[in-house]
Residue frames relative to the residue before (quaternion, step in Angstrom):
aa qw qx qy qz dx dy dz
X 1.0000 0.0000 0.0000 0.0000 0.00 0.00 0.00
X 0.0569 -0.8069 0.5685 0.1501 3.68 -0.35 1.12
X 0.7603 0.2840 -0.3637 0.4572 4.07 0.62 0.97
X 0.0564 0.7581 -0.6411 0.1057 3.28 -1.14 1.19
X 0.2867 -0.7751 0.5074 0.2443 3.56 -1.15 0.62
X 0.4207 0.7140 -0.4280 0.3607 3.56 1.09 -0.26
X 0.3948 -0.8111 0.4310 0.0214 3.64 -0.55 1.57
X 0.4368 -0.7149 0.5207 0.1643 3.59 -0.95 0.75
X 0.3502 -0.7215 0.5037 0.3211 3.92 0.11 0.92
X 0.7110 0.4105 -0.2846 0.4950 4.09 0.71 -0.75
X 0.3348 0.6633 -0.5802 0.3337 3.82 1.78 -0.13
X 0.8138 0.5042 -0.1858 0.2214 3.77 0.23 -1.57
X 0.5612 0.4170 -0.3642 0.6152 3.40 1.07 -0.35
X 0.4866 0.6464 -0.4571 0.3694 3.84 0.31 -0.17
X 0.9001 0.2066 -0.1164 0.3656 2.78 0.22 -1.52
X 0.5718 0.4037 -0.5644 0.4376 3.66 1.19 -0.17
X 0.2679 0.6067 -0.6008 0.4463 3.83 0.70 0.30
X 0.7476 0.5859 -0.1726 0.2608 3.48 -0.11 -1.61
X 0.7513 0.4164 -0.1727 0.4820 2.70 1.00 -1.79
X 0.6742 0.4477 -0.3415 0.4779 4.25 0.93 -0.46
X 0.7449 0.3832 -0.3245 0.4393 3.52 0.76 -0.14
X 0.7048 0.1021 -0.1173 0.6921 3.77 1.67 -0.36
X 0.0036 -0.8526 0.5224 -0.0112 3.25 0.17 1.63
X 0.4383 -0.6719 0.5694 0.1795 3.52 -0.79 0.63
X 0.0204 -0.8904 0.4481 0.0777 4.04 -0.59 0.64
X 0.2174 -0.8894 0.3893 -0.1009 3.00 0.04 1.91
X 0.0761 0.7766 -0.6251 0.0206 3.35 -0.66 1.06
X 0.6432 -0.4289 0.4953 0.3963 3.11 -1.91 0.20
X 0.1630 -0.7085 0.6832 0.0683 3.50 -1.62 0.76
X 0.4166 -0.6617 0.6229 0.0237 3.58 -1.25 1.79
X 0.1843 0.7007 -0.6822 -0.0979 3.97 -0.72 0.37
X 0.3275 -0.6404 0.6941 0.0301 3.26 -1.06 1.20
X 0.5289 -0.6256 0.5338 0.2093 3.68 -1.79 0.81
X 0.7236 0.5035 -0.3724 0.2901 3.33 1.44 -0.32
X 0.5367 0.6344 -0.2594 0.4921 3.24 2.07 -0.42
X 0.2280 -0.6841 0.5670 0.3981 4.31 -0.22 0.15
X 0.0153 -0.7199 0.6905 0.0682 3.42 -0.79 0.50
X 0.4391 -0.6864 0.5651 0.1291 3.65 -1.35 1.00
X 0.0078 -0.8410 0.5154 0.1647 3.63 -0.70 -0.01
X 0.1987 -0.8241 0.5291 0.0372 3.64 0.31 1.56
X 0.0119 0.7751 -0.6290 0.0591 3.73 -0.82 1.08
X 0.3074 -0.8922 0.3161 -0.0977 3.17 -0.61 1.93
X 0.8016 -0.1732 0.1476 0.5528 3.93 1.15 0.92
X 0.3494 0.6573 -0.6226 0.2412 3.32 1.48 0.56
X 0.3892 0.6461 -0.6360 0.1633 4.19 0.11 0.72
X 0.7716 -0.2619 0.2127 0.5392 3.59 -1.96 0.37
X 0.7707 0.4010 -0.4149 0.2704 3.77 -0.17 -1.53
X 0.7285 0.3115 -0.4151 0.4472 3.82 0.14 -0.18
X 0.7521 0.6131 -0.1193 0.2102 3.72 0.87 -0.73
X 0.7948 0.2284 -0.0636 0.5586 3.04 1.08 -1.57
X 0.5955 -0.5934 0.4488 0.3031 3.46 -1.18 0.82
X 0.8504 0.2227 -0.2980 0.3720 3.03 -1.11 2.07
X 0.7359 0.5653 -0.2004 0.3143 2.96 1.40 -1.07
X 0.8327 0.1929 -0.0373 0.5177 3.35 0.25 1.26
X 0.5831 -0.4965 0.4736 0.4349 3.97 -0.98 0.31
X 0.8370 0.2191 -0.2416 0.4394 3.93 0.15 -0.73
X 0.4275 0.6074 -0.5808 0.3331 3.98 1.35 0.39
X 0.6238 -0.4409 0.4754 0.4364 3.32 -1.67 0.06
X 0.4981 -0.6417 0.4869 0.3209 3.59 -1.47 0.40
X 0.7531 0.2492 0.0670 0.6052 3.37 1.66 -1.27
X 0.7656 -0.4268 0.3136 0.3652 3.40 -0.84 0.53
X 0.0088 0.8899 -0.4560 -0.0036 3.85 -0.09 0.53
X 0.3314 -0.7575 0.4505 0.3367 3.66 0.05 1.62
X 0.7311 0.4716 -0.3891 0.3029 3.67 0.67 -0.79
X 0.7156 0.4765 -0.3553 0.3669 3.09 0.73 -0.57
X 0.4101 0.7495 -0.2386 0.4617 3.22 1.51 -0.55
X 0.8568 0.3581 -0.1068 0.3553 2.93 0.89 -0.89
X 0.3800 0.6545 -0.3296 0.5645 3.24 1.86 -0.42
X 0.8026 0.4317 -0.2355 0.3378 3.23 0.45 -1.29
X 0.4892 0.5511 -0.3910 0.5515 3.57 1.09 -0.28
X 0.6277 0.6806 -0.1379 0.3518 2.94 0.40 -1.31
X 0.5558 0.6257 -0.0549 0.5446 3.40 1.18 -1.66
X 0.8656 0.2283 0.0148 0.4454 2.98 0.40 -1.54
X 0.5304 0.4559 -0.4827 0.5271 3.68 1.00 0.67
X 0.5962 0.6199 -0.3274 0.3912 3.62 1.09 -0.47
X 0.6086 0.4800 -0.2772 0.5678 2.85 1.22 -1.56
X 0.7286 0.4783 -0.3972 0.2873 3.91 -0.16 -0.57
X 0.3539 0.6780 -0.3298 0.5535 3.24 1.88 -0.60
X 0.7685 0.4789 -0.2199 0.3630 3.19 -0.60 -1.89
X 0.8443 0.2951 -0.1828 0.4082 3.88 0.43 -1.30
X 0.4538 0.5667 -0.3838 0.5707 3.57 1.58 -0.30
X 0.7866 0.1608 -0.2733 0.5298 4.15 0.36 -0.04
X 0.5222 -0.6571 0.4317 0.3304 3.65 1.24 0.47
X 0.5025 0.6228 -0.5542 0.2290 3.97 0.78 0.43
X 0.8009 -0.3981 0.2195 0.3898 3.54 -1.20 0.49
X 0.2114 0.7435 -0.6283 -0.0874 3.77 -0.73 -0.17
X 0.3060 -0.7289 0.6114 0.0348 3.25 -0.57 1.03
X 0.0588 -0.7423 0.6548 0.1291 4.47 -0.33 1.11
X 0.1977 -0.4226 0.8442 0.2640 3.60 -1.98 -0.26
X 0.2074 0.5901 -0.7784 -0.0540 2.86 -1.97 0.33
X 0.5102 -0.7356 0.4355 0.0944 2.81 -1.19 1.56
X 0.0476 -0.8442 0.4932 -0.2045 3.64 -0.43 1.69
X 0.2832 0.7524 -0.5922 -0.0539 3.33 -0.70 0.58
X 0.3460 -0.6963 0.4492 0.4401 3.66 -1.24 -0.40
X 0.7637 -0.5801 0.1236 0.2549 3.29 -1.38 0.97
X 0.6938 0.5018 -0.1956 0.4780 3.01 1.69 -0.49
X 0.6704 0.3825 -0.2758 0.5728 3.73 1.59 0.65
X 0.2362 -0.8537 0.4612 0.0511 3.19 -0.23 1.64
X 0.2517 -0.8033 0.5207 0.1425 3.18 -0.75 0.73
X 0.1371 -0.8819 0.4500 -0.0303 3.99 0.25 1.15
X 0.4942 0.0536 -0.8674 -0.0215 1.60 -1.78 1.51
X 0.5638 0.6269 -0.3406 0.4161 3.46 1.71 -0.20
X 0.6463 -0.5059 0.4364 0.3687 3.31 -1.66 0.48
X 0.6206 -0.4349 0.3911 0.5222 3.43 -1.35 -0.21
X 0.0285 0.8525 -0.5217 0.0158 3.27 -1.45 0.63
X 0.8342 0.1333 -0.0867 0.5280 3.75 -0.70 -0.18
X 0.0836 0.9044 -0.4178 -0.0240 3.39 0.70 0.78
X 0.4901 -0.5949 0.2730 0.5756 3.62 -0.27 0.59
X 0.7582 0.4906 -0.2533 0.3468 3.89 -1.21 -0.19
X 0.6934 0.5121 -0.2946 0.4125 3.21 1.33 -0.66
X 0.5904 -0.5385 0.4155 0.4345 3.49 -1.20 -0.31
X 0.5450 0.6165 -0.4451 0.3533 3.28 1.04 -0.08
X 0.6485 0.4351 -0.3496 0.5175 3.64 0.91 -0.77
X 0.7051 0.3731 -0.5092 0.3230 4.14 0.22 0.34
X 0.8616 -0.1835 0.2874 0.3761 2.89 -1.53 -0.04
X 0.4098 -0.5651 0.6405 0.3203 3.45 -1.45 0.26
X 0.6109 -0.5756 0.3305 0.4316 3.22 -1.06 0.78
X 0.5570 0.6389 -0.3638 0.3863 3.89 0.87 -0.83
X 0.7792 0.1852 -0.1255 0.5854 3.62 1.46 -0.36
X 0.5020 0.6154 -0.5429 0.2729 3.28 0.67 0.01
X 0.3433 0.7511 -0.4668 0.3164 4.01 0.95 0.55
X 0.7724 0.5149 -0.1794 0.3257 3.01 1.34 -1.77
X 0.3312 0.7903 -0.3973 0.3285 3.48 1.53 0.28
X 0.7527 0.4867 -0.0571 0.4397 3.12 1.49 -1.01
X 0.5867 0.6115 -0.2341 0.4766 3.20 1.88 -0.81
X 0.5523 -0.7547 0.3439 0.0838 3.57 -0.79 0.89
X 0.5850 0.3724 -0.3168 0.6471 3.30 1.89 -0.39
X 0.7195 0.5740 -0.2556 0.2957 3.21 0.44 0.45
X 0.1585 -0.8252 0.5281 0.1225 3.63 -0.67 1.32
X 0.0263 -0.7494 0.6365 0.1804 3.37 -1.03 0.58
X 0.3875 -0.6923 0.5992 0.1077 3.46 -1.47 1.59
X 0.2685 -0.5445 0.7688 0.2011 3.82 -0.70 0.60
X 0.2965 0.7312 -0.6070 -0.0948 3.59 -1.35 0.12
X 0.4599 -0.7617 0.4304 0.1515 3.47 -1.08 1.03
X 0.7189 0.3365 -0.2800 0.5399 3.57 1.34 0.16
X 0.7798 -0.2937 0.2819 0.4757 3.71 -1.60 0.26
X 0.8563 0.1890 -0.0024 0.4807 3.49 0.52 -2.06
X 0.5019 -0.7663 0.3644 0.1677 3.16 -0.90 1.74
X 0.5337 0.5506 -0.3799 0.5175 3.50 1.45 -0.56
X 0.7093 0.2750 -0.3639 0.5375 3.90 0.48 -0.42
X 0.5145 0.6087 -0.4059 0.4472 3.67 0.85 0.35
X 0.8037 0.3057 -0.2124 0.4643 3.34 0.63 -0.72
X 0.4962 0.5296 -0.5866 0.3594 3.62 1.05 0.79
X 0.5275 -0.5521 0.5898 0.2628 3.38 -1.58 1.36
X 0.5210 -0.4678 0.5898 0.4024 3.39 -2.17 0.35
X 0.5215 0.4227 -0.5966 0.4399 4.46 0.66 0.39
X 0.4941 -0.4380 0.6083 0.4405 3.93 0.63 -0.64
X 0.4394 0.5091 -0.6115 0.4169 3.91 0.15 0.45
X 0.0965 -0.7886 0.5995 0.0968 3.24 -1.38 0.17
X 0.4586 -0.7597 0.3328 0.3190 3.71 -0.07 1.85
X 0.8556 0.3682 -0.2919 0.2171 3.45 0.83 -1.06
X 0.3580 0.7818 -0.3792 0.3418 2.94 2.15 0.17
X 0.6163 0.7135 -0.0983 0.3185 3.01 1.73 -1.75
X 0.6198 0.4791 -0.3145 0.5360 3.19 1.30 -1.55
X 0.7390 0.5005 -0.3981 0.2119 3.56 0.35 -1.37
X 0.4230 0.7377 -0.3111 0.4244 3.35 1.56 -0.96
X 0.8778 0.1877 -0.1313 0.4206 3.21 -0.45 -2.18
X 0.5875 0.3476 -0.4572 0.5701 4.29 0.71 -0.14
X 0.4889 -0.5858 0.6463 -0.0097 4.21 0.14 0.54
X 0.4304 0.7420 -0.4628 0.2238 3.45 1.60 1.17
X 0.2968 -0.7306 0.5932 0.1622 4.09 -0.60 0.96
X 0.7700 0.0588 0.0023 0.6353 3.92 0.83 -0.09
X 0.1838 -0.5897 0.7483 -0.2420 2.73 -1.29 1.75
X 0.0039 -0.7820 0.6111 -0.1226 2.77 -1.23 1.87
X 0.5507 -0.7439 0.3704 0.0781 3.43 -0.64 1.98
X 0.1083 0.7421 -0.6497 0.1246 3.91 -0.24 0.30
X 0.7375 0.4776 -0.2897 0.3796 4.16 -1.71 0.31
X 0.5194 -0.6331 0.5700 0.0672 3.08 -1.35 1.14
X 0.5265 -0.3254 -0.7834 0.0567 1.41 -2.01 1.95
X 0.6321 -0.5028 0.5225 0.2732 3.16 -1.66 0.77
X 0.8198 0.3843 -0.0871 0.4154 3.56 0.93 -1.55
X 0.6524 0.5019 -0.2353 0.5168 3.03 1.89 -0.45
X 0.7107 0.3172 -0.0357 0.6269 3.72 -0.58 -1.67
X 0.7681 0.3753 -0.4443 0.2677 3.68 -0.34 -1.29
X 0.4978 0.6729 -0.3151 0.4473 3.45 1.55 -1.70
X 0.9094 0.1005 -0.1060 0.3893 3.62 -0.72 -1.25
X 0.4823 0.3577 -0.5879 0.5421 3.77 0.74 0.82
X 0.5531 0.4477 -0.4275 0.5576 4.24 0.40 -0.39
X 0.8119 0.2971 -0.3032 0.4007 3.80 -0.33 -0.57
X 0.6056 0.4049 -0.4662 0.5019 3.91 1.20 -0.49
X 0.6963 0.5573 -0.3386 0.2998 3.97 0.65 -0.73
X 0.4745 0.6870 -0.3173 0.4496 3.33 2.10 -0.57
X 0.7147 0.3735 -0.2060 0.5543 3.46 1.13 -1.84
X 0.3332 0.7126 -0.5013 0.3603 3.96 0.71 0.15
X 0.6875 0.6652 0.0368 0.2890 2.63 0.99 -2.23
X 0.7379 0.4355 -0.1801 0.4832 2.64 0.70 -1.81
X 0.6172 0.6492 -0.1338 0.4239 3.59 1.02 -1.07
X 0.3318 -0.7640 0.4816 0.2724 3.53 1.61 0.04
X 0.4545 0.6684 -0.5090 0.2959 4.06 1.16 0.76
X 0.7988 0.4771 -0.0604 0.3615 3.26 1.66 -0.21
X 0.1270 0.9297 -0.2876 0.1918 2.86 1.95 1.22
X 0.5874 -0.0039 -0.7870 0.1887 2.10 -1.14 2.01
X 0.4456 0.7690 -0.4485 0.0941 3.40 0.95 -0.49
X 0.1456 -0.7016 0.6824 0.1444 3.86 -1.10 0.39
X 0.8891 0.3410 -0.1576 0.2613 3.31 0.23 -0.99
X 0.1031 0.7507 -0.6252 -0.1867 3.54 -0.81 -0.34
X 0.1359 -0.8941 0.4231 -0.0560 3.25 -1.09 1.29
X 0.0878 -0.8193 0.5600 0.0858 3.82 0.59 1.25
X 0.3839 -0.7006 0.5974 -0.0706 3.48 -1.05 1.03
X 0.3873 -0.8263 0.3811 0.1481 3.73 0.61 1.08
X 0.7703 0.3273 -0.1885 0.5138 3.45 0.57 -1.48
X 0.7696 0.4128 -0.2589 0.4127 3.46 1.07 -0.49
X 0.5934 0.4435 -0.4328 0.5137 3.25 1.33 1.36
X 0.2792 -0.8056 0.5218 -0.0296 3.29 -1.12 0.36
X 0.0594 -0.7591 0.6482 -0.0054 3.91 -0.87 0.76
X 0.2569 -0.7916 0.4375 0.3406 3.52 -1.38 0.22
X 0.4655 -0.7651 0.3824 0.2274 3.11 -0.80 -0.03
X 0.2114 0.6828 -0.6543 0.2470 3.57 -1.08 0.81
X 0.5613 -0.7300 0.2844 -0.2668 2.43 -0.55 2.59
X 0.2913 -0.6864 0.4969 0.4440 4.01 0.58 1.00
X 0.5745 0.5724 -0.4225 0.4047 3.73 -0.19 -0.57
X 0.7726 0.2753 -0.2515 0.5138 3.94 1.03 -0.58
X 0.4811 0.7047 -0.2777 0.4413 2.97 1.33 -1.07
X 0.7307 0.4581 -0.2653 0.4311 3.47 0.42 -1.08
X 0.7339 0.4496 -0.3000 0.4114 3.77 1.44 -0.34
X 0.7766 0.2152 -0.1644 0.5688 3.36 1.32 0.49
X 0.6933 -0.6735 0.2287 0.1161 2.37 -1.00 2.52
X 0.6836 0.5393 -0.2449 0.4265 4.11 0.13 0.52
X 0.8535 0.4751 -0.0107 0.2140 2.83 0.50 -1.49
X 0.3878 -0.6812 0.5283 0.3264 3.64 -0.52 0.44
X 0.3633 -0.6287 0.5484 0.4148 3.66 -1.43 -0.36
X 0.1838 -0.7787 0.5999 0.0053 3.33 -1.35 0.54
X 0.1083 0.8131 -0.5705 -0.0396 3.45 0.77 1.03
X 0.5052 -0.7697 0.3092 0.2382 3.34 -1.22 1.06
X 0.6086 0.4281 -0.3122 0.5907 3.62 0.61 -0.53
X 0.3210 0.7228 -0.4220 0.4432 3.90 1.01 0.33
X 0.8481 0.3377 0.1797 0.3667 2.74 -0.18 -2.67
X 0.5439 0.5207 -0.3967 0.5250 3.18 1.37 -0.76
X 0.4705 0.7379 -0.2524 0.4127 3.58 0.62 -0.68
X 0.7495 0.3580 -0.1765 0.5282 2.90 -0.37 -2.11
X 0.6740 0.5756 -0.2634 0.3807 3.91 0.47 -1.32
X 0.5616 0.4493 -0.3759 0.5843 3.89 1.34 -0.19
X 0.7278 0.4728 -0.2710 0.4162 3.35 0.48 -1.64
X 0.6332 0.5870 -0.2993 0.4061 3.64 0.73 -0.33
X 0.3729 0.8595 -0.0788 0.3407 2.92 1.58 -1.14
X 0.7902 0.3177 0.1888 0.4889 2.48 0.04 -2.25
X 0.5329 0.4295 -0.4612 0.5647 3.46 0.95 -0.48
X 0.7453 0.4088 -0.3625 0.3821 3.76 -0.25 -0.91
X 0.3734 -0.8635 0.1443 0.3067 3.58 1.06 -0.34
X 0.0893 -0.6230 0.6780 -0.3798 2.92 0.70 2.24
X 0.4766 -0.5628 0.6752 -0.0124 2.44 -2.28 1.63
X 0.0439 -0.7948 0.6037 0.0425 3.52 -0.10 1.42
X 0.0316 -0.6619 0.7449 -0.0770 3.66 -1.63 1.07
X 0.4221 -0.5502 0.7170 0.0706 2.77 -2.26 1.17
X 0.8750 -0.0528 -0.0722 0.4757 3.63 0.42 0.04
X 0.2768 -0.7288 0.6262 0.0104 3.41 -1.37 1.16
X 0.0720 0.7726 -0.6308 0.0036 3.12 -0.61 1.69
X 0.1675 -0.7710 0.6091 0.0804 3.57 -1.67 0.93
């Protein structure tokens, strides 16, 4: 089982360790109607989210993830209620291409690859792309077999200067689709963009705890409030604008 919520008593002193020696600097984020902002949403589907569903879902309710997803989904209601872009991943693969070091997952057809129910509306909504992708990083996901690249496309044809980052993993997917879209950036492939913006509460990591970890043969630990962390502080190193709150 590579997700559990059940907590590690030495998990908490760790990380406020963590947090004073690799602080993360979090500020409040303003979107204005005059500025296009993007809203990129990263694998909120069953396999990382909903209890049960799948090798990489939680086993038990999970406040953090729980909370992304709410979280996920007030943005998103924003975003399509003024018609601005939102741009989904959803993690997909087919059954017969493994993707190591992880078990199978989100297979195409299944319920794991859709939406959480809290979003499974936006299928229907018109400002809104949704990206099947078949690999960790969504930017190397979204190149076509012509060489085009959808999310290059969206940023292009919506003329987006700020791209906000929501979805799970924080340390995973969110991390190396945020750090390829930075060097995009940096690289002048992503005109107009300026920003890139990772939104704390509206991300998420799972969790599985050295204490479990140690009972099954494979696996690394992955304590969550750890990684979720490490996955900001990284972030920010590559230069993403990390925020605790998103006011519209």
């Amino acid at each position: 089982m590579m997700s559990e919520s059940q907590s590690n008593g030495g998990e908490a002193p760790t990380v406020e360790i963590l947090r004073s020696q690799l602080p993360v600097n979090e500020s409040t984020m303003l979107i204005y109607d005059r500025e296009v902002t993007g809203l990129v949403i990263v694998d909120v589907v069953n396999g990382f989210c909903t209890v049960g569903t799948g090798n990489l879902a939680p086993v038990v309710r999970n406040e953090q993830i729980e909370g992304m997803v709410d979280e996920t989904a007030r943005l998103a209601r924003i975003f399509c209620e003024k018609k601005w872009p939102v741009f989904a991943f959803l993690d997909t693969h087919h059954p017969d291409i493994p993707e190591p070091p992880y078990p199978p997952h989100c297979i195409i057809g299944t319920e794991e690859a859709e939406l959480v129910p809290a979003l499974k509306w936006l299928e229907k909504e018109p400002n809104v792309i949704l990206k099947p992708k078949d690999c960790i990083n969504g930017f190397i996901g979204s190149i076509e077999k012509d060489g085009t690249n959808t999310f290059v496309d969206w940023v292009k044809s919506n003329q987006i200067k700020v791209v906000l980052v929501v979805g799970i993993c924080t340390d995973i997917c969110v991390l190396d689709f945020v750090s390829s879209a930075l060097s995009a950036r940096n690289r002048r492939l992503l005109i107009p963009l300026e920003e890139v913006v990772v939104y704390s509460q509206g991300c998420a990591t799972y969790d599985l705890p050295v204490h479990v970890a140690e009972t099954i043969e494979g696996v690394i630990p992955h304590p969550q409030d750890l990684m979720h962390h490490v996955g900001l502080y990284i972030a920010q190193g590559r230069g993403a604008k990390v925020v605790s709150k998103v006011d519209i």
